[in-house]
RONUMI-197114 format. One line per field, with one value per residue: y, x, z of N, C-alpha, C, O in turn; residue in three letters. Coordinates in Angstrom, 1 decimal, always signed. Each point is the difference from the previous one (the first is absolute). Layout:
n.north: Y, ...;
n.east: X, ...;
n.up: Z, ...;
ca.north: Y, ...;
ca.east: X, ...;
ca.up: Z, ...;
c.north: Y, ...;
c.east: X, ...;
c.up: Z, ...;
o.north: Y, ...;
o.east: X, ...;
o.up: Z, ...;
r: ALA, ...;
//
This chain:
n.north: +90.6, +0.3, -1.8, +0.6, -2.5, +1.5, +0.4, -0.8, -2.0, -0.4, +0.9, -1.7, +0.3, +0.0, -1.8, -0.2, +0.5, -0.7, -2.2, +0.8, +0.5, -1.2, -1.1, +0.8, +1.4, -1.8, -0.8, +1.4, -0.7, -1.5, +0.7, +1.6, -1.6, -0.1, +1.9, +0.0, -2.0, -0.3, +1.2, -1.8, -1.4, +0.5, +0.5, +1.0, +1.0, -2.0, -0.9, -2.3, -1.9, -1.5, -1.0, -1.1, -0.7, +0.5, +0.1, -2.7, -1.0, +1.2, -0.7, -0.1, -1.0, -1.6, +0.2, +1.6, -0.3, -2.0, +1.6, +0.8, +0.7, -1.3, +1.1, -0.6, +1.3, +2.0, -0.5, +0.2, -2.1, +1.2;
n.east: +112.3, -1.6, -1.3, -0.4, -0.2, +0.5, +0.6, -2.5, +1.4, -2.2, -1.3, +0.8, +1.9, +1.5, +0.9, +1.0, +1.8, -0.7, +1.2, +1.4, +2.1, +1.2, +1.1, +1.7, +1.3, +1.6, +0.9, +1.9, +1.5, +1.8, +1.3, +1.6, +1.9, +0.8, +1.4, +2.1, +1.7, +1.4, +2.1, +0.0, -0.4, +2.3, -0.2, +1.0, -1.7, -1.5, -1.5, +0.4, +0.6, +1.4, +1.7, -1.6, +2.1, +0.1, -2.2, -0.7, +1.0, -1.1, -1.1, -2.0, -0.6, -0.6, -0.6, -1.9, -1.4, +0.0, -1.5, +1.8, -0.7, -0.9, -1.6, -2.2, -0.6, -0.9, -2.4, +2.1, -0.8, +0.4;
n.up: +92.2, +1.2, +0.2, -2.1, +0.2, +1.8, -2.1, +0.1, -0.6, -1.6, +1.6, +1.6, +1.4, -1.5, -0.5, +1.8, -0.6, -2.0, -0.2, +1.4, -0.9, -1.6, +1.7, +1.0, -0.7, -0.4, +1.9, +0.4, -1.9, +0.1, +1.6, -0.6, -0.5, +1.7, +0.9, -1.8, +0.3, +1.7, -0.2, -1.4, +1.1, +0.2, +2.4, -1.8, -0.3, -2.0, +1.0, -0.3, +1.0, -1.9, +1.5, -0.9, -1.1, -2.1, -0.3, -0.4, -1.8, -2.1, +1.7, -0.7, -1.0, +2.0, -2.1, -0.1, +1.5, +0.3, -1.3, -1.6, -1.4, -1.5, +0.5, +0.5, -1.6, +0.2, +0.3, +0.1, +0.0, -2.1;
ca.north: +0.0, +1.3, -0.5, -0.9, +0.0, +0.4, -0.5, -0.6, -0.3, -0.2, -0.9, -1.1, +1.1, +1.4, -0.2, -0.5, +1.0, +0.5, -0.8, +0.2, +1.1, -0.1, -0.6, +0.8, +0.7, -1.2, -0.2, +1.1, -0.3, -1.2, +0.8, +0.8, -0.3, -1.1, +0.7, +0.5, -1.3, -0.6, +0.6, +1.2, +0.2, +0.5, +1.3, +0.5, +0.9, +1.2, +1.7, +0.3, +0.5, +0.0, -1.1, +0.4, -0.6, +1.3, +0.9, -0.5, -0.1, +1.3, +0.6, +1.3, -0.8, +0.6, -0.8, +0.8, +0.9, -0.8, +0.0, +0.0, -1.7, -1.1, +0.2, -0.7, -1.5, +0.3, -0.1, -0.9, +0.1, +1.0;
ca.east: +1.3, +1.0, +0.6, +0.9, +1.4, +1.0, +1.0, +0.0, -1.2, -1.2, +0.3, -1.1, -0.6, -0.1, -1.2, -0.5, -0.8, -0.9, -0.9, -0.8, -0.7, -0.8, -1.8, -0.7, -0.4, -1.0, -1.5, -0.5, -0.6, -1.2, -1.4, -0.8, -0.9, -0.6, -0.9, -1.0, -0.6, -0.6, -1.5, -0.2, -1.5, -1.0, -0.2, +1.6, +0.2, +0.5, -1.3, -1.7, -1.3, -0.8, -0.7, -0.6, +0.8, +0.9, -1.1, +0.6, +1.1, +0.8, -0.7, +0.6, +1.6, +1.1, +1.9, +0.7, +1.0, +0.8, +0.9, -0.9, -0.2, -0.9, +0.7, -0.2, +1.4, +1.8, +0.6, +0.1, -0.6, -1.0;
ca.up: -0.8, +0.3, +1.0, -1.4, +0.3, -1.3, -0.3, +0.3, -0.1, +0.9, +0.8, +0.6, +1.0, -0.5, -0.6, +0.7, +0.9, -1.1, -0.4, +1.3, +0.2, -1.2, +0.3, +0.9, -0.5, -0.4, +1.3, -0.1, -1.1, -0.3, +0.6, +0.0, -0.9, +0.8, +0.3, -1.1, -0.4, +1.1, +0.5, -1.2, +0.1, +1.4, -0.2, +0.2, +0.5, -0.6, +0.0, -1.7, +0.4, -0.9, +0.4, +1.2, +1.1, +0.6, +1.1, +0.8, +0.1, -0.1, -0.3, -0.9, -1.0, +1.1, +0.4, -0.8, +1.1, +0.2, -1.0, -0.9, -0.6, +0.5, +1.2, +0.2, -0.6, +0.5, +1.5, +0.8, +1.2, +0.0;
c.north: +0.9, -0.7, -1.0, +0.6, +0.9, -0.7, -1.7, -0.8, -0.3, -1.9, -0.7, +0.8, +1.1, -0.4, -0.9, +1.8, +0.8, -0.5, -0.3, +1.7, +0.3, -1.1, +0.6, +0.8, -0.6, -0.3, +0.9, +0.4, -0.5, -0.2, +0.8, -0.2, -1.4, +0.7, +0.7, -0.6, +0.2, +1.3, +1.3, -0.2, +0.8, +1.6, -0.3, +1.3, +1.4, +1.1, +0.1, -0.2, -0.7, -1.4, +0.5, -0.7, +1.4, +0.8, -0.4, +0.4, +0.9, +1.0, +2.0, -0.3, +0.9, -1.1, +0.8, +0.7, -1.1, +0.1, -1.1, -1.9, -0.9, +0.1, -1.6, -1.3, +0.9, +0.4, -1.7, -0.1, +0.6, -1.0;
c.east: +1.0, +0.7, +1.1, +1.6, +0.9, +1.2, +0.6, -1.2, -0.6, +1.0, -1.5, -0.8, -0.8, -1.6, -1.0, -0.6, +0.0, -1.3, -1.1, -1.0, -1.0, -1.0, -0.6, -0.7, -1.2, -0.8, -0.8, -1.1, -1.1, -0.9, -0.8, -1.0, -0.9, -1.6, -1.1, -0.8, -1.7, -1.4, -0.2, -1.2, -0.9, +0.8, +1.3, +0.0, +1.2, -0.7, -0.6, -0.9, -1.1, -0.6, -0.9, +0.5, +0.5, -0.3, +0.6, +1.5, +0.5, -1.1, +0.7, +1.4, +0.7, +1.3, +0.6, +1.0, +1.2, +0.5, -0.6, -0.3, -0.1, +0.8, -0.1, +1.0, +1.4, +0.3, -0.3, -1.1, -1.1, -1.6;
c.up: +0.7, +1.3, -0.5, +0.7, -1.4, -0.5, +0.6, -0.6, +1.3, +0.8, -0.1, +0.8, -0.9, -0.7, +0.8, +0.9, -0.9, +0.0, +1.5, -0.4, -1.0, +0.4, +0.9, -1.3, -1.2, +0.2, +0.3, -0.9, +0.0, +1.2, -0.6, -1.8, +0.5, +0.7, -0.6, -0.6, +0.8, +0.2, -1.4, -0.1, +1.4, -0.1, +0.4, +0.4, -0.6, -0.4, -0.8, +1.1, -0.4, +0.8, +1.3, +1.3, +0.4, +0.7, +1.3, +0.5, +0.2, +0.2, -0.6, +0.2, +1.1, -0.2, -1.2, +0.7, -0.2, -1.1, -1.2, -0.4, +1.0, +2.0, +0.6, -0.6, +0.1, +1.3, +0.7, +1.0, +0.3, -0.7;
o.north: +0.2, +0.6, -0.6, +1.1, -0.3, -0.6, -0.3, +0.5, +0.0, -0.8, +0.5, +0.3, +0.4, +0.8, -0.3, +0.1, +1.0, +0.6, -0.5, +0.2, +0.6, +0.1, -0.1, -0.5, +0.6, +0.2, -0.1, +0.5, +0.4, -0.5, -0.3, +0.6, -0.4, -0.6, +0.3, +0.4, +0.1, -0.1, +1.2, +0.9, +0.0, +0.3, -0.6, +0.1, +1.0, +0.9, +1.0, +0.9, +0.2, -0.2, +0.6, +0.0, +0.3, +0.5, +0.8, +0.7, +0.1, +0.9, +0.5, +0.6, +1.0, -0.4, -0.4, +0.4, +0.9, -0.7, -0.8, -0.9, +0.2, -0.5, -0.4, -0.9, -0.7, +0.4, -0.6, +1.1, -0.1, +0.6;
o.east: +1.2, +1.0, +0.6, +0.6, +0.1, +0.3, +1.2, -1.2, +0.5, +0.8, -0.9, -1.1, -1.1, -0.9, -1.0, -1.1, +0.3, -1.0, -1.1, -1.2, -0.9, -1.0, -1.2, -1.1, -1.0, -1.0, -1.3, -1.0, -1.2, -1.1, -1.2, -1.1, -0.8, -1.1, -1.1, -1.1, -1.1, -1.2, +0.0, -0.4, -1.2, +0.4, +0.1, +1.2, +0.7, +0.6, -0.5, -0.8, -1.1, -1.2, +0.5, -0.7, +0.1, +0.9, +0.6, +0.1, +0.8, +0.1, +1.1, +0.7, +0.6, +0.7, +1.1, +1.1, +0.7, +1.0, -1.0, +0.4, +0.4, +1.0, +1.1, +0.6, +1.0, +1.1, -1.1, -0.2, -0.7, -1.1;
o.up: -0.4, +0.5, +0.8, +0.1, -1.2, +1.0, +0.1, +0.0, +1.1, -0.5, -0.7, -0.3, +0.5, +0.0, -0.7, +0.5, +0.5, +0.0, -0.2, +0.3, +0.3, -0.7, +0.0, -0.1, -0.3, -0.7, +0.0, +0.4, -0.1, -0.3, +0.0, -0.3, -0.8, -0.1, +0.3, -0.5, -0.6, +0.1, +0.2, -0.8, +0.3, -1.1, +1.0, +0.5, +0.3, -0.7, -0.4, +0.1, +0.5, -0.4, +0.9, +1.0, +1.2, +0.6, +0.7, +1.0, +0.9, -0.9, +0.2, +0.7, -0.4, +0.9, -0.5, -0.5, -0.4, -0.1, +0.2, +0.8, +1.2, +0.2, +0.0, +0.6, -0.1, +0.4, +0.2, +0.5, +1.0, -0.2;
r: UNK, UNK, UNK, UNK, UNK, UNK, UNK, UNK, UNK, UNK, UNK, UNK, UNK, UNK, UNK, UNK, UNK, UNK, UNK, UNK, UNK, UNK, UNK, UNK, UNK, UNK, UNK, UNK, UNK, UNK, UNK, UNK, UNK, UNK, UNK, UNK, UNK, UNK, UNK, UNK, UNK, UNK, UNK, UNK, UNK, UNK, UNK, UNK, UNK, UNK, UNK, UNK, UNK, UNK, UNK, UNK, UNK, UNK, UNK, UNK, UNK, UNK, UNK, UNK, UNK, UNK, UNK, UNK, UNK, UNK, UNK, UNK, UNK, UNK, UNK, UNK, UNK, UNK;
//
């Protein structure tokens, strides 16, 4: 909102390049609930530790170093 033309209404342009940046951020989205879909039964690499997929994956939970919650579904590629 802060890139909102002042003292002028919104233009075609103006919302065409809102509405670009609001699906980039959309898709964004809906990847990463797509990933969660996809792999909430294996080891996300959020550090319970609790599936024996996780010994494998994370062993002593080394992607705690990367910081907190499901690391595996908020990093891209990992």
């Amino acid at each position: 909102m802060q890139t909102l033309p002042q003292g002028r209404p919104l233009s075609k342009g103006d919302w065409t390049r809102m509405a670009t940046k609001f699906r980039k951020d959309l898709d964004a989205r809906i990847a990463k609930a797509e990933r969660l879909r996809d792999k909430l039964d294996a080891c996300i690499g959020c550090g319970c530790l609790s599936l024996s997929k996780c010994a494998l994956y994370n062993p002593q939970d080394r992607v705690r170093m990367d910081g907190t919650g499901p690391r595996y579904l908020i990093e891209v590629g990992v």
